[in-house]
C-alpha positions in Angstrom: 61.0 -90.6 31.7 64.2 -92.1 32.5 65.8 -92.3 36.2 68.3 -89.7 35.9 66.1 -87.0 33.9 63.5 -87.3 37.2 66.7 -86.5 39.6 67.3 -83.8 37.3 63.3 -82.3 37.8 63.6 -83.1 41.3 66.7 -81.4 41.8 65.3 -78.0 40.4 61.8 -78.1 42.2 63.8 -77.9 45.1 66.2 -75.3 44.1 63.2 -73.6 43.2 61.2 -74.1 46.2 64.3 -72.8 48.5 64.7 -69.6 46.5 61.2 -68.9 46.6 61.1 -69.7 50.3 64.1 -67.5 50.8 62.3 -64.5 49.1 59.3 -64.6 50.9 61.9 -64.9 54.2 63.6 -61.4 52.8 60.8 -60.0 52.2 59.0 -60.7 55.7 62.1 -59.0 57.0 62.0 -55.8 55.5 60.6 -52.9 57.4 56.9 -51.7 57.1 56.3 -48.4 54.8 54.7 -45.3 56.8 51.0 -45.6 56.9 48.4 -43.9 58.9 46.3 -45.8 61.8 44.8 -48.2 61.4 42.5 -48.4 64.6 39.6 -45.8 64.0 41.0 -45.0 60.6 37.1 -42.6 60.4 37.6 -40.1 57.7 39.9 -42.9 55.4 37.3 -45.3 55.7 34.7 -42.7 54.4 36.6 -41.7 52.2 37.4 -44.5 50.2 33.4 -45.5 50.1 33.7 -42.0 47.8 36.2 -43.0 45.9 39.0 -41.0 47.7 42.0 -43.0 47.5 44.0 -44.2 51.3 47.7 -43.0 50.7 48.9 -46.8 52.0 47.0 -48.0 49.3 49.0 -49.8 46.5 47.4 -47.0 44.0 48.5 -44.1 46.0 51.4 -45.1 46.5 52.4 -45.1 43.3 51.5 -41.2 42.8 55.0 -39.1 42.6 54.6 -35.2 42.6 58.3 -34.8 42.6 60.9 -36.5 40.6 64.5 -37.6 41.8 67.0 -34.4 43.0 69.5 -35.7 41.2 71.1 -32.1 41.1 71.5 -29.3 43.8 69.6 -26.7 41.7 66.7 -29.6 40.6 66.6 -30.3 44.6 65.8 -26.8 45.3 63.6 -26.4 42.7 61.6 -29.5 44.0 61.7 -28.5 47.2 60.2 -25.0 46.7 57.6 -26.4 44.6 56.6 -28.5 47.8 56.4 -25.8 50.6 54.2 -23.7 48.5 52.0 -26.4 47.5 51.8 -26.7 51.6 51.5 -23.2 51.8 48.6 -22.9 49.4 46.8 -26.1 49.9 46.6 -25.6 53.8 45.5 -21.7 52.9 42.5 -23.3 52.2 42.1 -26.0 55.2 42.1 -22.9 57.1 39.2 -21.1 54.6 37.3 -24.0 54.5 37.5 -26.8 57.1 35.1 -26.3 60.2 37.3 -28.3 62.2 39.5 -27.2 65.3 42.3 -29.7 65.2 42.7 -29.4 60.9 42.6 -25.5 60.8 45.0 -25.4 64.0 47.1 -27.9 61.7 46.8 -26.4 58.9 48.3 -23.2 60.4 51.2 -25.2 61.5 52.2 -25.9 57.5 51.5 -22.0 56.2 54.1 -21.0 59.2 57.0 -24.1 59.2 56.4 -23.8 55.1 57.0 -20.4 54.2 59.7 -20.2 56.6 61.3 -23.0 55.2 60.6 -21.7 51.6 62.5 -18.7 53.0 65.6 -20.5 54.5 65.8 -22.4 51.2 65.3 -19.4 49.3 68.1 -17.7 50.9 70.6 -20.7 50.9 69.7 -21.5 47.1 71.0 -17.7 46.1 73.6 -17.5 48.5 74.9 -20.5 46.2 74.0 -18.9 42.7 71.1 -20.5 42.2 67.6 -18.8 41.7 64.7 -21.5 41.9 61.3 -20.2 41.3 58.5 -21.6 43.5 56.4 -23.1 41.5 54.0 -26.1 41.6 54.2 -29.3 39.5 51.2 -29.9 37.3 50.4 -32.6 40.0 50.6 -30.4 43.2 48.3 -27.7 40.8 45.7 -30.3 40.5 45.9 -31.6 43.6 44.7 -28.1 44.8 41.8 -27.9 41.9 40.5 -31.5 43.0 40.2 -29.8 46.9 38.7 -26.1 45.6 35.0 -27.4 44.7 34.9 -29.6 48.2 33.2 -29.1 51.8 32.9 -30.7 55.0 34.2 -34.1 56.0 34.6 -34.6 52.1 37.1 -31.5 51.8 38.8 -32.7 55.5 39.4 -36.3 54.2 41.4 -35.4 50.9 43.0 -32.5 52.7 44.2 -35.0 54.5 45.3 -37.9 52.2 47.0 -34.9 50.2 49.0 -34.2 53.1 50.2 -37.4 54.0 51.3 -38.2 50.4 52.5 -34.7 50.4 54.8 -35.4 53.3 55.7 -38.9 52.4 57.0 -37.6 48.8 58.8 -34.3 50.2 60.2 -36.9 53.0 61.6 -38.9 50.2 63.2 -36.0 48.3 64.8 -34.3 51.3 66.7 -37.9 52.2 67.9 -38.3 48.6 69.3 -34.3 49.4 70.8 -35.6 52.6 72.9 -39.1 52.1 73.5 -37.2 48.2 77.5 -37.6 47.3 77.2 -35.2 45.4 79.9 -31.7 45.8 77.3 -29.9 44.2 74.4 -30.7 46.6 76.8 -30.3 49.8 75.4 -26.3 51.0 72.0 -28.6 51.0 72.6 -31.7 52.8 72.6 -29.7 56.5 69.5 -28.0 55.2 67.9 -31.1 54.5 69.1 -32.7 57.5 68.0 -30.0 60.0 63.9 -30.1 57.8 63.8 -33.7 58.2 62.7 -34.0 61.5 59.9 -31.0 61.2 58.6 -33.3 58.2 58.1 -36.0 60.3 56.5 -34.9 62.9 54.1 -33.1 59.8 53.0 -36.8 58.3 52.9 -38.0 62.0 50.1 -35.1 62.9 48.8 -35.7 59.5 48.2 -39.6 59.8 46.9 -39.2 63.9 44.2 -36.9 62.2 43.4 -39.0 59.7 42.8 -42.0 61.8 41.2 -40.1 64.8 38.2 -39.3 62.7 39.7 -35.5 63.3 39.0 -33.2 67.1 35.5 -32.3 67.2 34.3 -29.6 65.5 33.9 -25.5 66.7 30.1 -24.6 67.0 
């Protein structure tokens, strides 16, 4: 190897090197993704010893129940679709789960969901649109993977479903919101005004989660 050809190899290692270095930098700097606690993480721990899956997981994370609103009327359909798979799902927390704090939560979603179905119901035919609520094939089996459980078992994936739930309809509402689109423009106030009410859902969702749930009515 002559003199100058070793320059060369030297010369890109440490081109190389600095980009690499410079990635890892960027990507140290970018801000964490929402994730339930981690300290006394109880049910999620169990959970995944059964196979459940932890919605920070890598796995989990990949699961999409919605697809992109890339329309007004595909927004509204997608959002429906979420509040009644809230609805429905946390029908059955309250049926099934012996717990205080997940029945008292689950009460929470059945009232803020249907009434935001309703708001978004009204606004989408005020606008000429007609969406019919109705689950994806995901959000349907979501439900039939909760119907045969009990116990901790059924409050653990309750649980996970919720805060992937959340995380997902989260996603879809800010797409709605910053959308440039003149079409989705009667939606962005809607979307802006749920935001915060799905927040706080995923942050009651997670604090369950890692709490190991509020103890349990005799």
């Amino acid at each position: 190897m002559n003199r100058n050809h070793a320059k060369t190899l030297a010369a890109a290692f440490v081109a190389l090197s600095v980009s690499a270095f410079g990635a890892a930098a960027q990507a140290q700097s970018l801000p964490p993704t929402t994730r339930p606690s981690v300290s006394g993480d109880l049910l999620l721990q169990e959970g995944a010893a059964k196979g459940i899956a932890d919605p920070s997981s890598s796995l989990a994370g990949k699961v999409r129940t919605l697809g992109e609103a890339s329309t007004a009327d595909s927004f509204a359909q997608q959002a429906a679709a979420s509040g009644l798979f809230e609805v429905e799902s946390s029908r059955l927390a309250m049926d099934r789960s012996n717990q205080d704090g997940i029945r008292a939560f689950a009460r929470q979603m059945v009232q803020d969901h249907t009434a935001g179905n309703q708001q978004l119901m009204a606004l989408a035919r005020a606008n000429g649109s007609n969406p019919a609520p109705m689950m994806t094939g995901q959000q349907e089996q979501m439900i039939t993977q909760l119907q045969p459980l009990s116990g901790r078992d059924f409050d653990r994936q309750y649980l996970v479903n919720q805060i992937l739930a959340h995380q997902e309809t989260i996603r879809l509402y800010e797409t709605a919101r910053t959308s440039s689109d003149p079409g989705m423009q009667p939606y962005r106030e809607f979307a802006a005004q749920t935001l915060p009410m799905l927040g706080q859902h995923l942050q009651h969702a997670q604090a369950l989660a890692g709490s190991g749930v509020p103890t349990a009515s005799q």
